[in-house]
N, C-alpha and C positions, 0 to 999 in steps of 0.2 A: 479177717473173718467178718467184722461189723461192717464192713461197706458190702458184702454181701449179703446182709441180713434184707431183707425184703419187706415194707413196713405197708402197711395198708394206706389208703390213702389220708383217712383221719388221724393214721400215728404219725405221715408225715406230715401234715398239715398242723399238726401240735408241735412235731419237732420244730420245723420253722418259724412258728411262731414263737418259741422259745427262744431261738436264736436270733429273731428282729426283735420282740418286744422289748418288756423289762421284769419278763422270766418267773411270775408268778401266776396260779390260777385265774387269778379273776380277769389279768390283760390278756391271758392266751385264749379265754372266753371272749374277750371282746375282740381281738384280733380276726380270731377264726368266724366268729359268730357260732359256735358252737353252743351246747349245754355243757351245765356241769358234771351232769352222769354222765357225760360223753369224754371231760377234759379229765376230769382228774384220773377220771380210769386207766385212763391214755396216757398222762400222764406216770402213775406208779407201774405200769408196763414198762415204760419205757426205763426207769428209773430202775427195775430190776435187771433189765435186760443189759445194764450198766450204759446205756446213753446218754444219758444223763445223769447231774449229782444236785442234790438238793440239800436247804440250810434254813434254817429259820431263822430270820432277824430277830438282833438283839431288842429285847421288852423296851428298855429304852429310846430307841429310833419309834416303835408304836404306840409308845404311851405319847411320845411327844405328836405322833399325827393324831392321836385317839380316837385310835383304832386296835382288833388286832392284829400280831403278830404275823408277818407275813412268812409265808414258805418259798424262798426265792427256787428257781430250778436253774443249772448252767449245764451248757452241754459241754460232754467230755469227748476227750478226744475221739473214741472211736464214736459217739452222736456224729462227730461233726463229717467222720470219712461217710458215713449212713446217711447226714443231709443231703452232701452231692452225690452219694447213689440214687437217691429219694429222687431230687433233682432232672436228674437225667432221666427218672424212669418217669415222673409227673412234670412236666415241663412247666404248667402253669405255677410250680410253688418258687418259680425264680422269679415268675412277674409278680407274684404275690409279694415279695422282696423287695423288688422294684418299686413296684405302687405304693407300698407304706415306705420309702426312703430309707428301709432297713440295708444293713449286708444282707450278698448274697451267698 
């Protein structure tokens, strides 16, 4: 059923980016070059939609960057069958893969 789901082109360009970066807002911001009304929105869509699963790093890992807290996001199995639908249906989000030396 989730590799039939249909994602627009900004929810696959966030999924992918969650799946090359390193799976938090502010890298899927810089990845995409999006905003943040655009990612995180995008983000908790997808995250309901169960394509993803999200975690907050432990205070300790952010106290020691001093910083906070980050919200890691990982794609779950059925994100990953909906990337290469995504894929296939936006061809450019495999060179986008590519170019940043990410999986694709």
């Amino acid at each position: 059923m989730a590799a039939e789901l249909k994602l627009s082109h900004t929810a696959a360009l966030v999924l992918q980016a969650v799946h090359t970066g390193d799976g938090y807002g502010f890298s899927v911001m810089v990845l995409t070059g999006l905003p943040s009304g655009t990612v995180y929105p995008a983000m908790r869509r997808l995250e309901r939609d169960g394509l993803v699963r999200s975690q907050w790093e432990r205070q300790s890992i952010a106290d020691a960057g001093q910083r906070p807290p980050r919200k890691y996001y990982k794609l779950t199995q059925a994100g990953q069958a909906t990337l290469g639908a995504s894929q296939r249906r936006y061809p450019l989000l495999a060179k986008l893969a590519a170019v940043e030396g990410g999986p694709s």
